[in-house]
C-alpha positions as CSV (number, residue, x, y, z in Angstrom):
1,X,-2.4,7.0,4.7
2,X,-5.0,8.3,7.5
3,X,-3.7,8.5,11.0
4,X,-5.8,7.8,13.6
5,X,-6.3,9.7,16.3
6,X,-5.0,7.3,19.0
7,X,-2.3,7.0,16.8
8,X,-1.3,10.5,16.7
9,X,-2.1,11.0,21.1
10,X,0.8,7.8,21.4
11,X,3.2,9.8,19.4
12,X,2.5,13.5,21.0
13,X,3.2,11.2,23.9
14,X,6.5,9.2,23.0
15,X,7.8,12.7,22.0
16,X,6.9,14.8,24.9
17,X,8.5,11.9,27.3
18,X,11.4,11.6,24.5
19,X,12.2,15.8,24.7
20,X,12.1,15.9,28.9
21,X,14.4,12.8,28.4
22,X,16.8,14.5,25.6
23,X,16.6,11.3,23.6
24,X,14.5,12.1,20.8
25,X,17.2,11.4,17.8
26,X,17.8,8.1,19.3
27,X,13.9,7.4,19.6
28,X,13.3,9.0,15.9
29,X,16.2,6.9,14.3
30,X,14.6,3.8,16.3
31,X,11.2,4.3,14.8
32,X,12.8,4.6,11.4
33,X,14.6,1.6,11.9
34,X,11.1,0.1,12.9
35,X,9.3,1.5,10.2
36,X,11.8,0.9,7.6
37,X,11.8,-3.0,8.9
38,X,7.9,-3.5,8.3
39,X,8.5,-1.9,4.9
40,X,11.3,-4.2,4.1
41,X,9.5,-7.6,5.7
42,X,5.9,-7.7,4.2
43,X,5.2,-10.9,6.6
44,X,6.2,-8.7,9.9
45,X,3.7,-6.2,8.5
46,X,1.3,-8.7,8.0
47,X,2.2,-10.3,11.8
48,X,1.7,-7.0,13.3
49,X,-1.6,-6.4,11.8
50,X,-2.8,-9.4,12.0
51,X,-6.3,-10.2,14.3
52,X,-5.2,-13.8,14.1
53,X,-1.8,-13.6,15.8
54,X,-1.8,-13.0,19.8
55,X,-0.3,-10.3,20.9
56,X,2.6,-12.4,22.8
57,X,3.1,-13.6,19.4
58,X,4.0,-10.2,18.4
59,X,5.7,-8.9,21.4
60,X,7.7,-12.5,21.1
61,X,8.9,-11.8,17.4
62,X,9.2,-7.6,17.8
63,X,11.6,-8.4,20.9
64,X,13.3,-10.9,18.9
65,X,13.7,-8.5,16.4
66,X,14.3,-5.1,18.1
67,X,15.4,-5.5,21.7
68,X,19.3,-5.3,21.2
69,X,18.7,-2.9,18.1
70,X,16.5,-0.1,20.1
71,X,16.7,2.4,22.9
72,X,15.2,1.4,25.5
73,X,11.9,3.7,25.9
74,X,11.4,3.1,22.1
75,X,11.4,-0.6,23.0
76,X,8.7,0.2,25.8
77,X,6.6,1.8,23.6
78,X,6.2,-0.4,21.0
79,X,5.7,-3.0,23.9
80,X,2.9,-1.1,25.4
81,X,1.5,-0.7,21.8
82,X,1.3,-4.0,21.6
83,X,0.1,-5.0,25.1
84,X,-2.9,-2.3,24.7
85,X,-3.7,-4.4,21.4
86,X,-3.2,-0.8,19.8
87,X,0.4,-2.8,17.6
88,X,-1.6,-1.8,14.3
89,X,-1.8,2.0,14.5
């Protein structure tokens, strides 16, 4: 799978901000929850890539899905993901 290079600048940046906060177990267990849960749910993959769907569609379903289940700046990231229409990388 090629990584783009957005991709890889939003996670240099979730982990520095993880490390100065000292939570990056929790926020590396929370990404392989999230990652783990596209695997496992081929229609949430499909959601989250999908041109179609809005992206309050899929901030709706990924805070159904993850709000209770993720720390907090995890849960921010994937929301500003999602609001900078970058939820696909």
């Amino acid at each position: 799978m090629k990584v783009s290079k957005a991709a890889t600048r939003y996670a240099k940046a979730l982990l520095e901000l993880a490390e100065e906060k000292s939570v990056q177990d929790q926020v590396l267990a929370d990404m392989a929850l999230v990652a783990q849960t596209l695997e496992a749910s081929k229609d949430l993959a499909m959601l989250v890539e999908s041109k179609v769907v809005s992206n309050d569609q899929k901030l709706k379903a990924f805070t159904t899905i993850f709000k209770d289940q993720l720390q907090e700046m995890t849960f921010e990231f994937f929301s500003l993901l999602t609001k900078n229409e970058r939820a696909d990388i």
